[in-house]
DOTIKE-198233 format. One line per field, with one value per atom (N, C-alpha, C): atom name; residue number from 1; x negated, y negated, z; residue in three letters. Coordinates in pm, whole numbers, padded with zeros to 5 digits, always signed. Layout:
name = c(CA, ...) .
resi = c(NUM, ...) .
c1 = c(X, ...) .
c2 = c(Y, ...) .
c3 = c(Z, ...) .
resn = c(ALA, ...) .
END
This chain:
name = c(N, CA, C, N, CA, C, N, CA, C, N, CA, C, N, CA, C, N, CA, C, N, CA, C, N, CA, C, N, CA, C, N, CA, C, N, CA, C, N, CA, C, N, CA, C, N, CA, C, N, CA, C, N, CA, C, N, CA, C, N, CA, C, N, CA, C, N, CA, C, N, CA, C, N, CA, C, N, CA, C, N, CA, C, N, CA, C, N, CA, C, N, CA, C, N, CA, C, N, CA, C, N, CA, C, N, CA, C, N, CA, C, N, CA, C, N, CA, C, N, CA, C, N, CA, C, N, CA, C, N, CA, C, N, CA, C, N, CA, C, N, CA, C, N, CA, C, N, CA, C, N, CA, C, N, CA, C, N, CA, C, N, CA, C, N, CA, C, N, CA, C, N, CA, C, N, CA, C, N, CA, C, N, CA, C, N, CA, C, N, CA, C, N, CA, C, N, CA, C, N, CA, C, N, CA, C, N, CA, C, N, CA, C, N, CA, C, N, CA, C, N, CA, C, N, CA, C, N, CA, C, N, CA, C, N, CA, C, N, CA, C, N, CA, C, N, CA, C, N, CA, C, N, CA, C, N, CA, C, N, CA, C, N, CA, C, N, CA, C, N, CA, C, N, CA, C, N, CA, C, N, CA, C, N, CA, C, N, CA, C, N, CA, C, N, CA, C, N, CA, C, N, CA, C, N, CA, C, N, CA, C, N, CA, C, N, CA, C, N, CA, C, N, CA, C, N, CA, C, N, CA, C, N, CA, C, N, CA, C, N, CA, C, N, CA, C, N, CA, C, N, CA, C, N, CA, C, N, CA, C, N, CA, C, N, CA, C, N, CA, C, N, CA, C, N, CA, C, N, CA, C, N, CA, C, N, CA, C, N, CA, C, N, CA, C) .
resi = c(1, 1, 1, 2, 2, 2, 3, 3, 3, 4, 4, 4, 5, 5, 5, 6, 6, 6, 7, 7, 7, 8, 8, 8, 9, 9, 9, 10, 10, 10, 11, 11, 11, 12, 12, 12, 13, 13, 13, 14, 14, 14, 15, 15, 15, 16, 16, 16, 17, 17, 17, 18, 18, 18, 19, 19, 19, 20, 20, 20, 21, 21, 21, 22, 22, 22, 23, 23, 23, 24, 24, 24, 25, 25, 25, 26, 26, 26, 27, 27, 27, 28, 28, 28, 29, 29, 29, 30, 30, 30, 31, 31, 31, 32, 32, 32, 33, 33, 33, 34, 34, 34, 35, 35, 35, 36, 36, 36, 37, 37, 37, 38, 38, 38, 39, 39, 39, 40, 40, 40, 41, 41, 41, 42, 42, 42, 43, 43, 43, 44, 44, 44, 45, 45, 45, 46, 46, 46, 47, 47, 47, 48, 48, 48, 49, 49, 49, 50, 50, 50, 51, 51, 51, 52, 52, 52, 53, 53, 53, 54, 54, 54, 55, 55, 55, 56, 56, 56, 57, 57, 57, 58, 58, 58, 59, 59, 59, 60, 60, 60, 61, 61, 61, 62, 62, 62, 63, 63, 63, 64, 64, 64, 65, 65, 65, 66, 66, 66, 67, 67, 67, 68, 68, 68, 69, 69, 69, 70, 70, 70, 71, 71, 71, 72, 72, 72, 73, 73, 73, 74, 74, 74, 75, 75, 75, 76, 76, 76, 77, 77, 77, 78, 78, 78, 79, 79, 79, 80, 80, 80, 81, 81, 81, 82, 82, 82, 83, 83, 83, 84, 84, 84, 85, 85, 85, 86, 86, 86, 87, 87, 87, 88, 88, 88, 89, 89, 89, 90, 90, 90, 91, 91, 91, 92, 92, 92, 93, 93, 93, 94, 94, 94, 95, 95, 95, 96, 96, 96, 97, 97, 97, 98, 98, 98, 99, 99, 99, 100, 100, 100, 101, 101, 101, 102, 102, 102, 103, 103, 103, 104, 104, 104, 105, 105, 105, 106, 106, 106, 107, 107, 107, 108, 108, 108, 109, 109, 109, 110, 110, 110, 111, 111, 111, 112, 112, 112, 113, 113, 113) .
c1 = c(+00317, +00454, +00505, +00638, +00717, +00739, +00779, +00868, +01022, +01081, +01227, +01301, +01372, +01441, +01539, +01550, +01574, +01734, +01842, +01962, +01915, +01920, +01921, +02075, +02073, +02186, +02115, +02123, +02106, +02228, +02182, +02306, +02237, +02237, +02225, +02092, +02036, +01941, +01772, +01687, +01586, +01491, +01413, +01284, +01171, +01151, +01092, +00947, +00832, +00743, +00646, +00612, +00496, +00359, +00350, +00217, +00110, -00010, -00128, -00139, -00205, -00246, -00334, -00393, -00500, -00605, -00612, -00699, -00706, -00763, -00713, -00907, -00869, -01021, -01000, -01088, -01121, -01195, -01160, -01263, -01173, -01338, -01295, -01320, -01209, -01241, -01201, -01258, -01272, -01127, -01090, -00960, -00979, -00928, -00895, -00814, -00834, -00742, -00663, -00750, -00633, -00561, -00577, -00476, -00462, -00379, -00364, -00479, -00481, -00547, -00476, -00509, -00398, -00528, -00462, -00581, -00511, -00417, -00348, -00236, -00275, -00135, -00013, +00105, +00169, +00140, +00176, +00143, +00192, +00257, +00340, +00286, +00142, +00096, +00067, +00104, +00025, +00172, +00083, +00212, +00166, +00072, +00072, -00043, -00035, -00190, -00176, -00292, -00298, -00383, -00325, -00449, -00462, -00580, -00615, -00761, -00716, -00794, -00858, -00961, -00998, -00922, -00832, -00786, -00617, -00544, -00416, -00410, -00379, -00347, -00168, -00115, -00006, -00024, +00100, +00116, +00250, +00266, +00338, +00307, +00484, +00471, +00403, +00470, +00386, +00306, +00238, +00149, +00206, +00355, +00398, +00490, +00499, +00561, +00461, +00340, +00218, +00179, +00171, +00126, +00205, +00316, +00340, +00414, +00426, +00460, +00589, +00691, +00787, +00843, +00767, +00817, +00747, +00633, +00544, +00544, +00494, +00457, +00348, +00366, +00221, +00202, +00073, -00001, -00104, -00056, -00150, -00294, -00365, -00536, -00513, -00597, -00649, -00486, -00428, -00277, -00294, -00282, -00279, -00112, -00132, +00017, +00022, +00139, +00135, +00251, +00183, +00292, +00309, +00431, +00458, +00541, +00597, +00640, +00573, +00601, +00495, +00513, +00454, +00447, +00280, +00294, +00159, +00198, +00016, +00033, -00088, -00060, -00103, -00142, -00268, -00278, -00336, -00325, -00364, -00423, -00553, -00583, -00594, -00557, -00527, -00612, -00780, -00891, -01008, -01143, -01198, -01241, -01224, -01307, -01267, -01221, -01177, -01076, -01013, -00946, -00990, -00953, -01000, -00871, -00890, -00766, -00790, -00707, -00708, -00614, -00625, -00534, -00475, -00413, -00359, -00276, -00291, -00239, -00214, -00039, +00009, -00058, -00121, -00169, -00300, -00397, -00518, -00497, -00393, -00425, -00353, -00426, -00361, -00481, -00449, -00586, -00647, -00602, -00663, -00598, -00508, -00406, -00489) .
c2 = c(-01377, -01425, -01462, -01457, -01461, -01626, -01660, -01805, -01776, -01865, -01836, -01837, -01817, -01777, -01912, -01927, -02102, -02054, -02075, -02027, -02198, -02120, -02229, -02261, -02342, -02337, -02367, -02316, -02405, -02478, -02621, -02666, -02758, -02694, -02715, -02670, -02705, -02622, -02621, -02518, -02504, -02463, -02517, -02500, -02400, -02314, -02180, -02153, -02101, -02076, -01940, -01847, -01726, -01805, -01733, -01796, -01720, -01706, -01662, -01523, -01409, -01352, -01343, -01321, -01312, -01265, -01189, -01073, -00937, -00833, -00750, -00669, -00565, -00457, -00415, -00314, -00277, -00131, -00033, +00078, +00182, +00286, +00376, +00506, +00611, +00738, +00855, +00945, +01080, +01128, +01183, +01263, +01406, +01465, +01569, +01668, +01796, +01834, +01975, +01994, +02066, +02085, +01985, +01941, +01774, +01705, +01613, +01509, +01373, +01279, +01189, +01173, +01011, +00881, +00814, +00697, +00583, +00570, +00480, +00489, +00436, +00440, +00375, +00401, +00261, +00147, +00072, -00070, -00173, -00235, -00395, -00492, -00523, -00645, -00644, -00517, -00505, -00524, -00640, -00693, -00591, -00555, -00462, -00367, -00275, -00147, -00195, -00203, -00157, +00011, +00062, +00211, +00180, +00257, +00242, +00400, +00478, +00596, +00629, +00700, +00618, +00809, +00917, +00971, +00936, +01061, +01071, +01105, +01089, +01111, +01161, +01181, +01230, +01094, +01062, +00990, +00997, +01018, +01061, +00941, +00949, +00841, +00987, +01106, +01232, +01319, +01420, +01477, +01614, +01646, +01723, +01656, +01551, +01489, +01467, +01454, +01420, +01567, +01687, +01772, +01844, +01810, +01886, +01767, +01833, +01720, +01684, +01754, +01739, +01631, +01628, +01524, +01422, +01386, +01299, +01190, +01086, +00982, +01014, +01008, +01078, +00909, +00858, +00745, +00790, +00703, +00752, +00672, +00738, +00684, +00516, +00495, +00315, +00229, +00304, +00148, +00201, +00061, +00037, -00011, +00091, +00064, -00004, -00109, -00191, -00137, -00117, -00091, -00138, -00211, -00322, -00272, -00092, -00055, -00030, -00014, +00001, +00115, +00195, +00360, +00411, +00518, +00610, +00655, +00645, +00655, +00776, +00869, +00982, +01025, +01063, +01116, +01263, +01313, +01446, +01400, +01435, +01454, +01586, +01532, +01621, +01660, +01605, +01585, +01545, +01600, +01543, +01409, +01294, +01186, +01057, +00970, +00882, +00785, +00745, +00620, +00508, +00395, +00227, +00198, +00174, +00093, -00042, -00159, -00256, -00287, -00389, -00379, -00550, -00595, -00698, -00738, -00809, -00791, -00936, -00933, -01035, -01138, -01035, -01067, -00935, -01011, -00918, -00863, -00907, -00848, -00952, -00882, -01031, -01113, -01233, -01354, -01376, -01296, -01352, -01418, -01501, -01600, -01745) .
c3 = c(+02717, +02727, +02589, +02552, +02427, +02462, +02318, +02364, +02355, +02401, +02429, +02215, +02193, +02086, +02041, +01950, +01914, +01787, +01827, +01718, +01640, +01487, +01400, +01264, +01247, +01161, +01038, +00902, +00822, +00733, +00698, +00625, +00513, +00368, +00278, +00205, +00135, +00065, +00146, +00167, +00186, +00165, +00137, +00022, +00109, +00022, +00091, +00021, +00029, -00032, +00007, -00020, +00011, +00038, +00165, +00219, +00179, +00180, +00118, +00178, +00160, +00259, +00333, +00469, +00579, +00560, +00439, +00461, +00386, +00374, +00251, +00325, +00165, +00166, +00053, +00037, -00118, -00078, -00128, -00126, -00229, -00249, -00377, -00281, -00300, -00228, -00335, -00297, -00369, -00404, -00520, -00512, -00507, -00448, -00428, -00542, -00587, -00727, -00628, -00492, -00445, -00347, -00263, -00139, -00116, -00089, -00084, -00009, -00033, +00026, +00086, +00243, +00243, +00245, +00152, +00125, +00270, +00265, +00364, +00436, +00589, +00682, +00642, +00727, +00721, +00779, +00753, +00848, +00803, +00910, +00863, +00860, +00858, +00795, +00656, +00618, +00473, +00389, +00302, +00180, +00082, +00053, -00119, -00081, -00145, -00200, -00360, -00435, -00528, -00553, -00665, -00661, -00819, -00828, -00970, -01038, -01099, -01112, -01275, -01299, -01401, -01458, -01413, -01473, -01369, -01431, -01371, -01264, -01157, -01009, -00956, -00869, -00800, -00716, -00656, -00598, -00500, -00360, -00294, -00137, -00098, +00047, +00135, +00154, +00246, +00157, +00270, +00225, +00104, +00172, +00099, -00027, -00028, -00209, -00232, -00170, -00305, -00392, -00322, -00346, -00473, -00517, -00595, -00745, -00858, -00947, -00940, -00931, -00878, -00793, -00702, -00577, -00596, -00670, -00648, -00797, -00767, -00872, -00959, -01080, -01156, -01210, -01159, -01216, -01320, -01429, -01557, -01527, -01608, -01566, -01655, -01609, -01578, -01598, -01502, -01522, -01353, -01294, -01182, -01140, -00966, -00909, -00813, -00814, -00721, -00608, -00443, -00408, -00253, -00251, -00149, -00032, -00033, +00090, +00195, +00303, +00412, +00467, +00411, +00426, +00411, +00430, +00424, +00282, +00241, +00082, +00079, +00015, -00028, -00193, -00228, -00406, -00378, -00471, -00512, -00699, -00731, -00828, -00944, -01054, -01181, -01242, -01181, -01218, -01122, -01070, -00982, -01028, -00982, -00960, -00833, -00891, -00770, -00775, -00667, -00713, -00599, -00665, -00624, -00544, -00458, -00377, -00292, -00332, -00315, -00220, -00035, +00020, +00017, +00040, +00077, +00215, +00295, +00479, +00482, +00535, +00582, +00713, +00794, +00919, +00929, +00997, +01000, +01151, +01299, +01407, +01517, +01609, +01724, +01741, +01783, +01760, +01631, +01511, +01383, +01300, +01356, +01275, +01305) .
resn = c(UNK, UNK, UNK, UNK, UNK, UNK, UNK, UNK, UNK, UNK, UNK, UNK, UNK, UNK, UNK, UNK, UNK, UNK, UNK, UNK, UNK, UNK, UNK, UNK, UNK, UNK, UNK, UNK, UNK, UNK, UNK, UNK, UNK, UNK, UNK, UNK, UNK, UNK, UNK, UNK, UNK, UNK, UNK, UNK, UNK, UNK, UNK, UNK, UNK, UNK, UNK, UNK, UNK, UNK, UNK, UNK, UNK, UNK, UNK, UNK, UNK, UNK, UNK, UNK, UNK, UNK, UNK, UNK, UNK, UNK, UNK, UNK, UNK, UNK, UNK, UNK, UNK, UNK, UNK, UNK, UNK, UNK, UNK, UNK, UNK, UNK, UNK, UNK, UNK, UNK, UNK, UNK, UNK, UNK, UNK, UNK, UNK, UNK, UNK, UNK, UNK, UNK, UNK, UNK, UNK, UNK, UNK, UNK, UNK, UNK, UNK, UNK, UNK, UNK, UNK, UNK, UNK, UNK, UNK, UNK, UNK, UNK, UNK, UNK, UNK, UNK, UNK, UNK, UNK, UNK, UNK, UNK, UNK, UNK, UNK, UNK, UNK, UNK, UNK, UNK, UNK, UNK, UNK, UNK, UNK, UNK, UNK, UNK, UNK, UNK, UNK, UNK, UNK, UNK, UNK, UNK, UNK, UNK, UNK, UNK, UNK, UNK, UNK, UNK, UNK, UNK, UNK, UNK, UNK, UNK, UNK, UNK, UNK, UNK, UNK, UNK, UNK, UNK, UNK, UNK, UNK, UNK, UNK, UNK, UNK, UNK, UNK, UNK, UNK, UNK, UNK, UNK, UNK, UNK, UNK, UNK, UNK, UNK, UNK, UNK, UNK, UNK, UNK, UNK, UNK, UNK, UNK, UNK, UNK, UNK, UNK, UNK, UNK, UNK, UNK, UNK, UNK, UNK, UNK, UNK, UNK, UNK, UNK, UNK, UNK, UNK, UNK, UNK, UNK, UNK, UNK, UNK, UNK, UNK, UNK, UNK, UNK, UNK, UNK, UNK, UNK, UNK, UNK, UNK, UNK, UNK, UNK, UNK, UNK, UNK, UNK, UNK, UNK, UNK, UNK, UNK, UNK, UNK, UNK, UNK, UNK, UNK, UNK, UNK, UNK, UNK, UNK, UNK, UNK, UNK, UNK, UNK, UNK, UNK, UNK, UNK, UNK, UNK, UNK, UNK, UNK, UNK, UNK, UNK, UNK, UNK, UNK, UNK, UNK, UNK, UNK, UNK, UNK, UNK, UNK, UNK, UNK, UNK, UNK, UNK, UNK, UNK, UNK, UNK, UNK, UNK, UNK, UNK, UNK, UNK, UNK, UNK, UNK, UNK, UNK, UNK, UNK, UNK, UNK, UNK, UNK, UNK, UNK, UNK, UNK, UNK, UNK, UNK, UNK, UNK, UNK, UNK, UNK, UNK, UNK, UNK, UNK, UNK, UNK) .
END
């Protein structure tokens, strides 16, 4: 069951703050130099990805903007991207090796608050 919905007014200033996050992961996966990879879904608990590759990578929200340079984000090797939309994130590598991806999650699920 929902709780019922509460109209609020505000009147005058209110002090706001970012709460911590829940939860997060960490893993390094293979890049690929000739068809795309999706390292991650979308999902709305997740406040940030970081990626981080120790060469240049492609970087694309689909499988087809990652794949080509054109459409895609070229991340230079060891500068890490921070990225806070909640989309499916996709690389294609310029080079075989790997990249590090770091997650960050507003909420880990239902019952894990």
């Amino acid at each position: 069951s929902t709780e019922p919905a509460v109209k609020v007014k505000v009147d005058g200033l209110v002090r706001t703050q970012q709460l911590p996050t829940k939860g997060g992961a960490t893993f390094t996966r293979a890049v690929n130099v000739t068809t795309p990879v999706q390292v991650l879904r979308a999902d709305p608990r997740r406040k940030r990805a970081v990626l981080l590759s120790a060469d240049d990578i492609l970087v694309g929200f689909s499988e087809p903007t990652a794949s080509q340079a054109s459409t895609s984000f070229r991340l230079l090797a060891a500068k890490p991207l921070d990225i806070t939309a909640v989309v499916d994130i996709w690389i294609l590598g310029t080079a075989a090796g790997n990249v590090s991806v770091l997650t960050e999650m507003w909420a880990m699920g239902e019952g894990a608050e």
